[in-house]
N, C-alpha and C positions, 0 to 999 in steps of 0.2 A: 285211791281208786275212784275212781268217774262215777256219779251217780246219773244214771239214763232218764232214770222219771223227773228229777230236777233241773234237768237241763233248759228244759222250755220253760217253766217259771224264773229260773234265770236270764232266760232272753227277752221276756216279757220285762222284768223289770232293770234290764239295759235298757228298751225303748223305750221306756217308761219314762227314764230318768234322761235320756238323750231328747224329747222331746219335752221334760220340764227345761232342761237347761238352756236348749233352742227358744221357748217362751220369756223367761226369766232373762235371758241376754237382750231379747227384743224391747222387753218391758223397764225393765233397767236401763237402756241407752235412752229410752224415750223422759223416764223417770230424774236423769240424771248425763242430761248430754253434755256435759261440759268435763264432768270427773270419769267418764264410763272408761275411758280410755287409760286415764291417768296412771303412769309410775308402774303401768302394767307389765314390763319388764325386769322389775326392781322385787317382782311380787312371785310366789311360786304358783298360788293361785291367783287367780283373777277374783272381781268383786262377783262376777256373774255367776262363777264356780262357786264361792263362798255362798252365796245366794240361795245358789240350786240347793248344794248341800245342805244346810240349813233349812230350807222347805223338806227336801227330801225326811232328812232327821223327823221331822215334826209328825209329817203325814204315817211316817212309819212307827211314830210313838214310843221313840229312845227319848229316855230323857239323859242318861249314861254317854256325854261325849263322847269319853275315851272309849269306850264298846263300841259307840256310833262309829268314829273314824277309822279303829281297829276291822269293822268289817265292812267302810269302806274301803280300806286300803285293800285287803282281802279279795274284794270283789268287783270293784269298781276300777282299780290303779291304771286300768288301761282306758279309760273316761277321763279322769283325773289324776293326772300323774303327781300334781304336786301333793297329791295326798298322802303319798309314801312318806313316811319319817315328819308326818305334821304333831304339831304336840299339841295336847288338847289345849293348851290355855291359848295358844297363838290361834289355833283357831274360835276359838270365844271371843278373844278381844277383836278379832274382824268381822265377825259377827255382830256382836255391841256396835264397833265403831258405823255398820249397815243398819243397822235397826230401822234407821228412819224411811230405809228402802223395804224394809223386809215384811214392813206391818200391810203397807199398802198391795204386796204381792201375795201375800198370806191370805188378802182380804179375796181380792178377784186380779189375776193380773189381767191388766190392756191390753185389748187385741190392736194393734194397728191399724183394719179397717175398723174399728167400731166408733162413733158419732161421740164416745166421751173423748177419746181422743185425738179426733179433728177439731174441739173445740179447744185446746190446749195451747 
């Protein structure tokens, strides 16, 4: 059964997470232009989706992958499709394997016009 009063906190935090992902994709190509693209085919998720997710986890204060991705799949599957049938450890180790992207997004991600990144 449809919950009415939940609805809009649910929409909010689809835009929520569609405009981290938009961010995180901009920041990460800039971050990382040579790999951003890479073997993206090969992958169910992309690095940027891995990315997102991962902030998203954080700011929401799961520390429970398997809960985290259980209710992203739950909620998000139509944002994220390859998150259907992900198993937490593959998503950990794309996570690990990003870290060195993830600290610097975590911190403040780059706006594209802003002067730290025309000096780049």
């Amino acid at each position: 059964m449809a919950r009415p009063h939940l609805t809009p906190r649910l929409a909010q935090a689809e835009d929520a997470v569609s405009v981290l992902f938009c961010l995180t994709d901009d920041a990460y190509a800039l971050l990382n232009p040579r790999g951003a693209r890479r073997h993206e085919s090969l992958k169910r998720l992309s690095d940027s989706e891995v990315l997102t997710l991962a902030l998203f986890q954080q700011l929401r204060g799961i520390e429970s992958e398997r809960s985290f991705l259980r209710d992203a799949e739950r909620f998000f599957a139509h944002l994220f499709p390859g998150v259907v049938g992900l198993h937490p450890s593959s998503f950990h180790r794309r996570v690990r394997r990003l870290r060195r992207f993830l600290e610097p997004l975590r911190r403040a991600p780059p706006c594209p016009n802003s002067s730290e990144t025309r000096r780049r």
